[in-house]
BASE-144406 format. One line per 10 residues: number of its first residue (from 1); their letters; for each residue z, x, y of N, C-alpha, C. Coordinates in steps of 0.1 Angstrom, whole numbers. Last residue first. Layout:
N
NUM> a> Z X Y Z X Y Z X Y  ...
//
This chain:
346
346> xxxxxxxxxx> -978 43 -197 -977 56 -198 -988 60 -208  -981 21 -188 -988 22 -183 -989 44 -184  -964 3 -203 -976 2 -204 -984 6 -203  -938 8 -192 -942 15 -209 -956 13 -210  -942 -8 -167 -940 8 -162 -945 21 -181  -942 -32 -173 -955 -25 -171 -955 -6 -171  -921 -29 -185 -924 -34 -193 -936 -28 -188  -903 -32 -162 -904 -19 -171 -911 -17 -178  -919 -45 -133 -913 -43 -146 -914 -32 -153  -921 -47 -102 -927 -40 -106 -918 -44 -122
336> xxxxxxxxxx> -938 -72 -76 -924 -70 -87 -928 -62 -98  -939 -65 -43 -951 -61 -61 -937 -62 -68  -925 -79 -21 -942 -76 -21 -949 -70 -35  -908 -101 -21 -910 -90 -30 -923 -91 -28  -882 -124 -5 -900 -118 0 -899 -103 -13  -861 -150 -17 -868 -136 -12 -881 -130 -14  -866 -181 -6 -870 -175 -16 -868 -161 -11  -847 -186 17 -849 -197 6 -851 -189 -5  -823 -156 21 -833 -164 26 -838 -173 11  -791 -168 20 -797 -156 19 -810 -164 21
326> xxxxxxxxxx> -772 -188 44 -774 -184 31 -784 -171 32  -742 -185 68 -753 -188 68 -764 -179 52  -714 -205 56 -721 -191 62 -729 -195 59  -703 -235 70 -707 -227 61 -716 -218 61  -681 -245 96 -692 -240 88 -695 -231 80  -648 -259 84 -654 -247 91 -672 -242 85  -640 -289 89 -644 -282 83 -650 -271 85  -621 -315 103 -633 -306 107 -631 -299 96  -604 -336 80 -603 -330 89 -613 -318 93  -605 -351 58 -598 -361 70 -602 -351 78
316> xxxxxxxxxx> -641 -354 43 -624 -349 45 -624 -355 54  -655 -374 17 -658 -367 33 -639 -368 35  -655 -358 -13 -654 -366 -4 -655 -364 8  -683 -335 -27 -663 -339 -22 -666 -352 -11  -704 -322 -39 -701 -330 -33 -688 -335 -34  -713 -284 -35 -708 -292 -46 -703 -308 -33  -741 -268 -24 -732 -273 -22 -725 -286 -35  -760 -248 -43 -761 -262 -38 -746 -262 -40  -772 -214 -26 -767 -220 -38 -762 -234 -34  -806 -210 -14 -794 -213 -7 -787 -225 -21
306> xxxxxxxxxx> -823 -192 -36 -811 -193 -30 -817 -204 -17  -836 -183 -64 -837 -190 -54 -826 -200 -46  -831 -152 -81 -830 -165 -79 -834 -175 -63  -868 -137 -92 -850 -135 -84 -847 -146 -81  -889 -143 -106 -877 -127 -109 -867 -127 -103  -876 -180 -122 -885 -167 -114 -877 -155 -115  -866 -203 -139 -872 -188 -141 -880 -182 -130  -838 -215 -118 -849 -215 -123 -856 -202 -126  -804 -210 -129 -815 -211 -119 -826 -208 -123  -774 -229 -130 -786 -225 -136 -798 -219 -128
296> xxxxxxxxxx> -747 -213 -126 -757 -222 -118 -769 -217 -128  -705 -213 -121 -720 -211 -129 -732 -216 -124  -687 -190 -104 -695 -202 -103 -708 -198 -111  -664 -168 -123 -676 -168 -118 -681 -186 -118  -638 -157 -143 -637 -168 -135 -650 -164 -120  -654 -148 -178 -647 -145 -165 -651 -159 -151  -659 -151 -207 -656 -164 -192 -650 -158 -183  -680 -142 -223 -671 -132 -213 -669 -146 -207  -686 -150 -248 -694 -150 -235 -686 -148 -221  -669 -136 -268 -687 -132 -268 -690 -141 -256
286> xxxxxxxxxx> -641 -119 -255 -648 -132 -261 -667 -131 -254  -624 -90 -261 -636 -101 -252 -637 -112 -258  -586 -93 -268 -601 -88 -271 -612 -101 -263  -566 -66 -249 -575 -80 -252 -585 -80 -258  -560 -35 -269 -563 -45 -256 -566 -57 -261  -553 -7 -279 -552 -16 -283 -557 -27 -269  -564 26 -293 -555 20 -285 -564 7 -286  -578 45 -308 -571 34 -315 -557 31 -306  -606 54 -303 -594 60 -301 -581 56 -302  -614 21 -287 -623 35 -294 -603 44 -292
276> xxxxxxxxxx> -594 -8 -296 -605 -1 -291 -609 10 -293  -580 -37 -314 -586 -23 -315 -597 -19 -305  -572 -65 -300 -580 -59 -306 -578 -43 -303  -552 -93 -291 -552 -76 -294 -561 -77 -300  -560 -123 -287 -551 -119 -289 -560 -99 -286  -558 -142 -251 -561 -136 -260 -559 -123 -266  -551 -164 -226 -546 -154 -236 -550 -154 -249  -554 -170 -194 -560 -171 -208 -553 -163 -214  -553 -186 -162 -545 -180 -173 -549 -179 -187  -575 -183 -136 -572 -194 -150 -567 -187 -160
266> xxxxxxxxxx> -577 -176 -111 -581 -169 -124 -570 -178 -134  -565 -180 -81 -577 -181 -88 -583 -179 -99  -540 -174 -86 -545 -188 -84 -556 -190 -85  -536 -149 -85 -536 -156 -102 -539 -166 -98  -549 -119 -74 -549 -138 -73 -547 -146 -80  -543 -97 -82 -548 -97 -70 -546 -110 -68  -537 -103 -111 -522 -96 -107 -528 -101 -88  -560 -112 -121 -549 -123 -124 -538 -118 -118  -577 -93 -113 -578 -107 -109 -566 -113 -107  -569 -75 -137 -567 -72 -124 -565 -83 -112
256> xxxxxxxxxx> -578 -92 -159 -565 -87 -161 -559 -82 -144  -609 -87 -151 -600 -102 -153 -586 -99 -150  -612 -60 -153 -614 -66 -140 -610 -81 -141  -610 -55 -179 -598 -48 -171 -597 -58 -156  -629 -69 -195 -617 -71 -191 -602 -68 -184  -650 -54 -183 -649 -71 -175 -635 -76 -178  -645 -30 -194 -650 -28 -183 -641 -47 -171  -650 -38 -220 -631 -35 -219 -634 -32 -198  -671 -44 -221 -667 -53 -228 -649 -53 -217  -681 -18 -214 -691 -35 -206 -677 -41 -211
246> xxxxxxxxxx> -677 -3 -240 -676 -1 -225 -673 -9 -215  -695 -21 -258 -681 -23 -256 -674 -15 -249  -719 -12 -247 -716 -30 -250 -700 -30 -250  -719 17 -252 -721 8 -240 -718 -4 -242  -715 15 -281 -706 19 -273 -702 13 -261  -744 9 -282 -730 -2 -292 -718 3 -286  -758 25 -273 -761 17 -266 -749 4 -272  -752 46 -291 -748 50 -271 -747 38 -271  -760 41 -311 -743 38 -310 -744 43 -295  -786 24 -311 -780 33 -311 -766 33 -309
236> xxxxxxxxxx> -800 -5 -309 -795 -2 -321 -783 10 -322  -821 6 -292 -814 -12 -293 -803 -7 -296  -834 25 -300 -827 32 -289 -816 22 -291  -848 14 -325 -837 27 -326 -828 28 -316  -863 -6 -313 -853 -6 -321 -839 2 -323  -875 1 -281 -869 7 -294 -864 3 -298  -872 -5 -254 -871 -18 -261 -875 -11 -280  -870 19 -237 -853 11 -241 -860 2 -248  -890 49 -240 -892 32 -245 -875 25 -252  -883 66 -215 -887 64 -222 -886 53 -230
226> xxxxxxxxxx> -870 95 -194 -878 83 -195 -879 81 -211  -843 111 -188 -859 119 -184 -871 102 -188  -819 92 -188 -823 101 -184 -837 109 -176  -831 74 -213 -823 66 -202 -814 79 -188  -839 92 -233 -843 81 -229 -838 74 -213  -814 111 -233 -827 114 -226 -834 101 -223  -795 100 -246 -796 96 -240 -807 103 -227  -811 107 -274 -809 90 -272 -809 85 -256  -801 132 -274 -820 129 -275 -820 115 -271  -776 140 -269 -786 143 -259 -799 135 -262
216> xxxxxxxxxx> -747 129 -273 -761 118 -279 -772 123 -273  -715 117 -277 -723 133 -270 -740 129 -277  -712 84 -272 -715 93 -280 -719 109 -269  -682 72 -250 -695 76 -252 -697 83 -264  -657 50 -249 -655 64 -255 -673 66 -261  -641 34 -223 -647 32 -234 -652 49 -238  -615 33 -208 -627 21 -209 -636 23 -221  -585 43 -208 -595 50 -212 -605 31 -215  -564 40 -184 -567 40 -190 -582 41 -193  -544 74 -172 -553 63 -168 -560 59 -180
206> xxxxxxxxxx> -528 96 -173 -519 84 -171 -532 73 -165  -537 122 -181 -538 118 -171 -530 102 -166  -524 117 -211 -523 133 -198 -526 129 -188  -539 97 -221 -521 98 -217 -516 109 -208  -564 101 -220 -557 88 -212 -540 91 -210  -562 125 -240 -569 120 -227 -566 111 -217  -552 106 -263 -543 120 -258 -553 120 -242  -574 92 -271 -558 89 -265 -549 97 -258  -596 106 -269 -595 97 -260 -580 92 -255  -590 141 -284 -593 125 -283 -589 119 -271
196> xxxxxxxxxx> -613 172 -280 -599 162 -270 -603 149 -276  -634 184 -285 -621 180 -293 -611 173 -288  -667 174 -265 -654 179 -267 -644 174 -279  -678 148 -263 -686 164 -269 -674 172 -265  -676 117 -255 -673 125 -266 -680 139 -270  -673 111 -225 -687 114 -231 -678 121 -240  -652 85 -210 -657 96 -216 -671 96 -225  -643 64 -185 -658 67 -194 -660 79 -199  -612 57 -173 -622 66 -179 -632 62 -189  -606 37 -139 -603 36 -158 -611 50 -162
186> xxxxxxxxxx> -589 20 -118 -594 34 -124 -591 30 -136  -574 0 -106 -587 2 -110 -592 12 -116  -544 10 -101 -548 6 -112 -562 2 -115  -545 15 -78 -550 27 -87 -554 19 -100  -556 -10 -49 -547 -6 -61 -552 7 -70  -575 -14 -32 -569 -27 -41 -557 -21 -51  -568 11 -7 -576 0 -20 -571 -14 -19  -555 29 7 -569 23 13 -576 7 7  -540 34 -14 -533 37 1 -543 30 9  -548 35 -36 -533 32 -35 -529 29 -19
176> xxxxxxxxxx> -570 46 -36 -570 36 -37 -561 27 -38  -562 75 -29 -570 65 -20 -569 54 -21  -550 83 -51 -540 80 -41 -548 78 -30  -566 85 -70 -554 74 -72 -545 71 -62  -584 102 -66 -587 90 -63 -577 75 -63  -569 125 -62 -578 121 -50 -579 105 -46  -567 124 -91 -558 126 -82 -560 116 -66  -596 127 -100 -586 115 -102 -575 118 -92  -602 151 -89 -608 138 -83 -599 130 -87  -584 173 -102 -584 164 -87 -590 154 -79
166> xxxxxxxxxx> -597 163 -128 -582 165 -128 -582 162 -113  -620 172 -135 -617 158 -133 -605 155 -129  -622 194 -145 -629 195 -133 -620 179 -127  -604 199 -168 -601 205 -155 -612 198 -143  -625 182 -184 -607 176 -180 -606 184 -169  -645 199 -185 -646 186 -179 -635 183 -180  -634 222 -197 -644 223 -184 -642 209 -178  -631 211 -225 -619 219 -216 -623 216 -199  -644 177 -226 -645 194 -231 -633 205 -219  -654 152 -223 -638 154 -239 -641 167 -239
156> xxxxxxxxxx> -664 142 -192 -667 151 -210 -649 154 -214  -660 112 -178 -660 129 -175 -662 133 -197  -668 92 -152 -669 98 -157 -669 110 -164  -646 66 -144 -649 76 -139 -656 84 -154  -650 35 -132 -652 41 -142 -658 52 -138  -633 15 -111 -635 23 -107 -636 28 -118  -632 -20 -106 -634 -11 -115 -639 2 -109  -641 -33 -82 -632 -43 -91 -627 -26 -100  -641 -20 -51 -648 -24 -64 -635 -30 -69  -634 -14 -24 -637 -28 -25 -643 -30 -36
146> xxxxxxxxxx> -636 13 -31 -618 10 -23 -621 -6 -27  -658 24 -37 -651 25 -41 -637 16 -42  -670 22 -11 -676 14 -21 -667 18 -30  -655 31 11 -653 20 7 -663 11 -1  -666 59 10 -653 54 3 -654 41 0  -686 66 24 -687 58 11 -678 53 6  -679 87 43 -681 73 46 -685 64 33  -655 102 19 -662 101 26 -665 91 34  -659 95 -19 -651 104 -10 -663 98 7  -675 86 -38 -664 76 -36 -659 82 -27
136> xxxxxxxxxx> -701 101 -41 -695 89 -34 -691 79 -29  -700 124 -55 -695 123 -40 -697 113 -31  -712 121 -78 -704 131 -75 -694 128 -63  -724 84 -78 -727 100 -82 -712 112 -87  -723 65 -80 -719 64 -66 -719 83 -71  -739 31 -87 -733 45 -91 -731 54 -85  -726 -1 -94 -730 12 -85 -722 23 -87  -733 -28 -103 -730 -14 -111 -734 -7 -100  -726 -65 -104 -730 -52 -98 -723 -41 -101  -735 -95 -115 -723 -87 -111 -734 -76 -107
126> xxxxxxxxxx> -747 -128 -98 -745 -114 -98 -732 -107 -100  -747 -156 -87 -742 -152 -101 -748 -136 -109  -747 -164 -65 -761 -165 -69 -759 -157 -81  -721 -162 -52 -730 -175 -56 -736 -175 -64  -723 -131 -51 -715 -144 -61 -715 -152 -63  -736 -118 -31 -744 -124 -41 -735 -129 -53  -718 -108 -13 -721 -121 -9 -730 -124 -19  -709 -83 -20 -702 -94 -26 -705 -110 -19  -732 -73 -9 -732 -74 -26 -719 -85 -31  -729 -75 21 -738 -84 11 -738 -81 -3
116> xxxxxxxxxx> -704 -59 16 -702 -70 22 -716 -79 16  -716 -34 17 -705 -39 4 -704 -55 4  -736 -34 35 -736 -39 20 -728 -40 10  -713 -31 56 -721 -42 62 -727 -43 44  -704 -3 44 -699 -17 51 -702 -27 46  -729 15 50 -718 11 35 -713 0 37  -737 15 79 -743 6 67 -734 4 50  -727 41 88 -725 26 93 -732 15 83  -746 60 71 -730 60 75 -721 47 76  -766 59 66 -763 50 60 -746 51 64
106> xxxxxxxxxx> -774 86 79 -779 75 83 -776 62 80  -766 103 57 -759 110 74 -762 92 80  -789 108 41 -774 99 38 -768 98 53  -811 118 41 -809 103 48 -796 101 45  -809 145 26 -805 147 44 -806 132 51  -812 135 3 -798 134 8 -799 141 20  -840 116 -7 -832 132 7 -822 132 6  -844 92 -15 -849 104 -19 -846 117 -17  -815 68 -28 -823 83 -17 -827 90 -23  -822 46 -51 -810 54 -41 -820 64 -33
96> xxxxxxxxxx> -829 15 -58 -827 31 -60 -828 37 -44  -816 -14 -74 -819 -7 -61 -820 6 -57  -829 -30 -104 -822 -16 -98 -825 -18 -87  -817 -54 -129 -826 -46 -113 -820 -37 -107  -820 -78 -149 -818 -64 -149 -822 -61 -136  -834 -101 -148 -819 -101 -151 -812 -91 -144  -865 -101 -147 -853 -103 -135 -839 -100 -138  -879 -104 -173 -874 -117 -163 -865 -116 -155  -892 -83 -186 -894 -84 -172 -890 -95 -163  -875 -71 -210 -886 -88 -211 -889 -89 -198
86> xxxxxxxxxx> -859 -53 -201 -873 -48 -211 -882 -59 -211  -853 -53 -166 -853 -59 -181 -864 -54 -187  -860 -41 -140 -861 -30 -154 -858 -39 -163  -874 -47 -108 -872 -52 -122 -872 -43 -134  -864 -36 -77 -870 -34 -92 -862 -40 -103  -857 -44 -46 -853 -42 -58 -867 -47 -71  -861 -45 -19 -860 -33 -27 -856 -32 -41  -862 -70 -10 -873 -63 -8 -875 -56 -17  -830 -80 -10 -842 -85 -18 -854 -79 -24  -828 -70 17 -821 -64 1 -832 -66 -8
76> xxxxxxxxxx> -836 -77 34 -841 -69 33 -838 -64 20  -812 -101 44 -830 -105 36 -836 -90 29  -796 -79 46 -792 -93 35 -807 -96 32  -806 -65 70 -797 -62 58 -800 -68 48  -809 -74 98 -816 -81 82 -813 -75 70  -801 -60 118 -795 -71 116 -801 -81 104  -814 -37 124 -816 -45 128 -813 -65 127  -796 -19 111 -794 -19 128 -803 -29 135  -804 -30 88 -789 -32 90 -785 -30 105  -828 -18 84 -828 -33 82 -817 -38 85
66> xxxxxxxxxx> -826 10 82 -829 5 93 -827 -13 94  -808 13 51 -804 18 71 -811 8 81  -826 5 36 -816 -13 38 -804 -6 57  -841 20 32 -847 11 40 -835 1 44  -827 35 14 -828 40 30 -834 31 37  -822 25 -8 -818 25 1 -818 30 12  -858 15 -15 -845 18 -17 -836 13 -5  -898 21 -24 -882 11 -26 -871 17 -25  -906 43 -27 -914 29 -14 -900 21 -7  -920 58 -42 -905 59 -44 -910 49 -27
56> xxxxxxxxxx> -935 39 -72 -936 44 -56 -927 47 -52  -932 49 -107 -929 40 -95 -928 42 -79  -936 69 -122 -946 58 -124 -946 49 -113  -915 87 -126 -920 88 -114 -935 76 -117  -901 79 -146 -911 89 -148 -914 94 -137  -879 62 -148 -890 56 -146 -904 67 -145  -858 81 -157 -860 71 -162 -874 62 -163  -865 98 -129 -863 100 -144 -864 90 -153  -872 95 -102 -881 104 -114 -876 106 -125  -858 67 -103 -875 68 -102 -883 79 -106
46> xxxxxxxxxx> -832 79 -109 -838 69 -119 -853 69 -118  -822 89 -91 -828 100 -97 -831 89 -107  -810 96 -52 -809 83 -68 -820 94 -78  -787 116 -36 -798 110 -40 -803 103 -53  -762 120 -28 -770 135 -34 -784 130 -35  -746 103 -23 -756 104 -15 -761 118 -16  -756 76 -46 -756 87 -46 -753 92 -36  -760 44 -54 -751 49 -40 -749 61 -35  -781 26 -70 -775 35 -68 -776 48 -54  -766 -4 -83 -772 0 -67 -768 16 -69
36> xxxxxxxxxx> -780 -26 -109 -773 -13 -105 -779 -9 -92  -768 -61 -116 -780 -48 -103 -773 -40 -103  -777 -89 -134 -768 -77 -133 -775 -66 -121  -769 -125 -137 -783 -112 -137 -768 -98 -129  -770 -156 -153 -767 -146 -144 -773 -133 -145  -782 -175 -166 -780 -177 -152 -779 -166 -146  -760 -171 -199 -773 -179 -189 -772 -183 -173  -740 -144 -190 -743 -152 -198 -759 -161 -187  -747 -105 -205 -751 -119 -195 -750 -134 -197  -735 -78 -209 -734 -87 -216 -737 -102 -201
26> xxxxxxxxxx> -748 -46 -203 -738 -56 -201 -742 -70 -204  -771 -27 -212 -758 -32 -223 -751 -43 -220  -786 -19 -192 -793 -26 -202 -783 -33 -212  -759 -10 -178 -768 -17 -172 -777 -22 -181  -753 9 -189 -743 -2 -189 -746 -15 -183  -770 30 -188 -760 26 -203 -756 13 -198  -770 34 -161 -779 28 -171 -775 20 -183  -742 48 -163 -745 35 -158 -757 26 -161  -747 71 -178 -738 61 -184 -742 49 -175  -765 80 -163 -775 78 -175 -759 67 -180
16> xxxxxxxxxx> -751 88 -139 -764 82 -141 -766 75 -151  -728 104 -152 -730 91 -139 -738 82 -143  -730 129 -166 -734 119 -166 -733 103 -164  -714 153 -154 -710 145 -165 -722 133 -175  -721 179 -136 -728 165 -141 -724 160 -152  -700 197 -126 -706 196 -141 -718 182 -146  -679 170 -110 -684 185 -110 -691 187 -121  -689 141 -113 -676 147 -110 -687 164 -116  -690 99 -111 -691 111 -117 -683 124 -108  -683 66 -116 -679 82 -107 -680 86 -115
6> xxxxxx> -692 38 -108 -694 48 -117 -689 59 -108  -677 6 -100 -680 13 -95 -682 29 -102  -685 -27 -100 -682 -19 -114 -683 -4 -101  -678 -58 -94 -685 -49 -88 -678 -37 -92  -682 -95 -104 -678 -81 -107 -685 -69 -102  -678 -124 -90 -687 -113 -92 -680 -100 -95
//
């Protein structure tokens, strides 16, 4: 499972609206489904933006606080999540973030314990996008940051935005050095509206560059203030061709990382160079990403139906340590809401 972490940064870069981006863009193969959790603790901003406010703000994270002191965390997840595929089959889901940022104080003890259920949904063939705002990757948050695969930080090609970005990266290369998995998870998601190229950008700061956004206000208002992602036009737009190959250099930074964290687990591949934005050079994807994930078909409902089926091995010579206990048979969703009803109903 891949768990993508978004940073944004002084100036509103655009956090938000890139991770959307990356969330209707990333590339699925059959089976698997993608969930942006957003981790803000300024507060989530999808239900009044994206979704208009059409949607009860009912659902989030503040529910998964109390469901964690009560020890249902894991079932309770389930609860909170919205369907945004454009085809409303589940793929796509958001978990949205705080209404208050005076509830953040209360999720203190709970980052944890859900880092911990999001990397328990690898069975059930989830990657995960959390957007973690301005502030958080710093903090009790940290360790949604420290336990991602990918740390894509957000910032503008404009004078204003390199200086602002300049001590968060800092900050963040030597948390993740010291706390992490390594610096080398850092990558940059620039928003092209500045004269700075991407290469020179990556080379001043010494991180590499993931993918290189359009400056695109009307396109990316859609996926901002609201409005119809199953557009042709929007389908079609270079935000949204960008985003795919964001997604692209995103999954392969986190293979490449794999193979240095565990090569025993990650099946040595090699493939050749390709061109990326700003004419640096990398692996190139392959159209169904084989990243090293258990495959499972699962039947069409909005969310999979878990407890994933044990594979059959011989009977061993020796005890065996029980196997954790699964997520509930079906999860409980009291109204699966779709996007699809949400364009319907404007």
């Amino acid at each position: 499972m891949a768990v993508v972490a978004v940073v944004g940064g002084p100036g509103a870069p655009g956090a938000t609206t890139s991770a959307l981006a990356l969330l209707l863009a990333w590339p699925l193969q059959p089976g698997r489904r993608i969930l942006l959790v957003e981790c803000d603790p300024d507060g989530g901003a999808v239900l009044a933006g994206a979704l208009e406010g059409r949607v009860e703000a009912v659902y989030g994270l503040r529910n998964l606080a109390v469901a964690d002191r009560r020890g249902l965390l894991a079932q309770t997840l389930w609860e909170q999540l919205i369907d945004l595929s454009p085809e409303g089959n589940g793929e796509r889901l958001l978990l949205p973030g705080l209404t208050d940022p005076a509830q953040a104080p209360g999720l203190a003890y709970t980052w944890e314990p859900l880092m911990e259920a999001l990397h328990g949904l690898e069975p059930q063939g989830y990657d995960v996008i959390l957007d973690l705002g301005r502030s958080g990757a710093s903090g009790p948050g940290a360790v949604l940051a420290r336990r991602a695969d990918v740390v894509a930080v957000v910032l503008r090609s404009t004078l204003r935005g390199l200086s602002a970005v300049r001590p968060r990266l800092a900050s963040l290369r030597e948390d993740l050095d010291t706390s992490g998995t390594g610096a080398d998870a850092l990558g940059l998601l620039l928003i092209a509206e500045g004269p700075y190229p991407v290469v020179e950008v990556s080379r001043q700061f010494g991180v590499p560059a993931l993918g290189l956004l359009p400056y695109a206000p009307r396109i990316a208002r859609v996926l901002s203030d609201g409005g119809d992602t199953t557009d042709r036009r929007f389908v079609r737009s270079e935000l949204m061709r960008t985003a795919r190959s964001a997604a692209d250099q995103i999954q392969l930074l986190i293979r490449r990382r794999r193979q240095r964290l565990a090569p025993a687990a990650v099946a040595a591949e090699q493939v050749p160079p390709v061109a990326i934005p700003g004419g640096q050079s990398g692996p190139e994807a392959p159209e169904s990403h084989p990243l090293a994930y258990p495959q499972h078909p699962y039947p069409q409902y909005a969310y999979p139906q878990p407890p994933y089926p044990e594979p059959q091995y011989p009977a061993p010579q020796v005890p065996q340590p029980a196997a954790p206990a699964p997520f509930p048979a079906q999860p409980p969703h009291p109204q699966q809401i779709t996007y699809g009803e949400v364009l319907r109903a404007r």
